[in-house]
N, C-alpha and C positions, 0 to 999 in steps of 0.2 A: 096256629101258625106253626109249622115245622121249621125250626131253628137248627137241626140235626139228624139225619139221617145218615150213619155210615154203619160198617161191618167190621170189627175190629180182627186183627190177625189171628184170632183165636175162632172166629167163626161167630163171637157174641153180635147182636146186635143194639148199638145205641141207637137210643130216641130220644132224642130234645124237644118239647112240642110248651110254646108258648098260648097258654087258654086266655083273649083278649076279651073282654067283658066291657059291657057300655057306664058301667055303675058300680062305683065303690061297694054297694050295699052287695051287688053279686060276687066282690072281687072277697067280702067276708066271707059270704057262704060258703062260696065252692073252698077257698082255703079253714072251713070249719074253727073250730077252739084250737088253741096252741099248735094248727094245721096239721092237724089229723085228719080231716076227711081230703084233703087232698093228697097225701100220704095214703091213703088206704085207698085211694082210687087210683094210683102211681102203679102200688100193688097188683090190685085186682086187673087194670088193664093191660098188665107186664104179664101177667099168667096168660090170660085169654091172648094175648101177642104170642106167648110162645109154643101155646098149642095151635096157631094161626101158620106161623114158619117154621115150627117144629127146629127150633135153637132157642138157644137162652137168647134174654132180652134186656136190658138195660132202659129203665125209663124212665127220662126227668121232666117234670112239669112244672107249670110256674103260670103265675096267673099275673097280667098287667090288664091294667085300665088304661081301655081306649081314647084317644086324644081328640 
């Protein structure tokens, strides 16, 4: 779910994006050990964003269990 999309006056672009999971057990995974593996996928799809819009990128993820 996108919680944020804007373009800051510097031309950066923020990303908010909420990853909604059916199960705690996925809500582990994707957030890996002391949330490094969603940290390194934060990363990886902030590079690939910004060779995508060719601007820097700004990307925050966050992982919530669906209700």
């Amino acid at each position: 779910k996108t919680v944020m999309w804007e373009e800051g006056p510097n031309g950066k672009l923020m990303i908010e994006q909420k990853l909604l999971v059916p199960k705690e057990s996925h809500m582990r995974i994707l957030i890996g050990p002391k949330g490094h593996l969603i940290s390194q996928m934060a990363q990886e799809v902030g590079r690939d964003l910004m060779n995508i819009f060719l601007c820097e990128v700004q990307l925050r993820l966050s992982v919530k269990l669906l209700k």
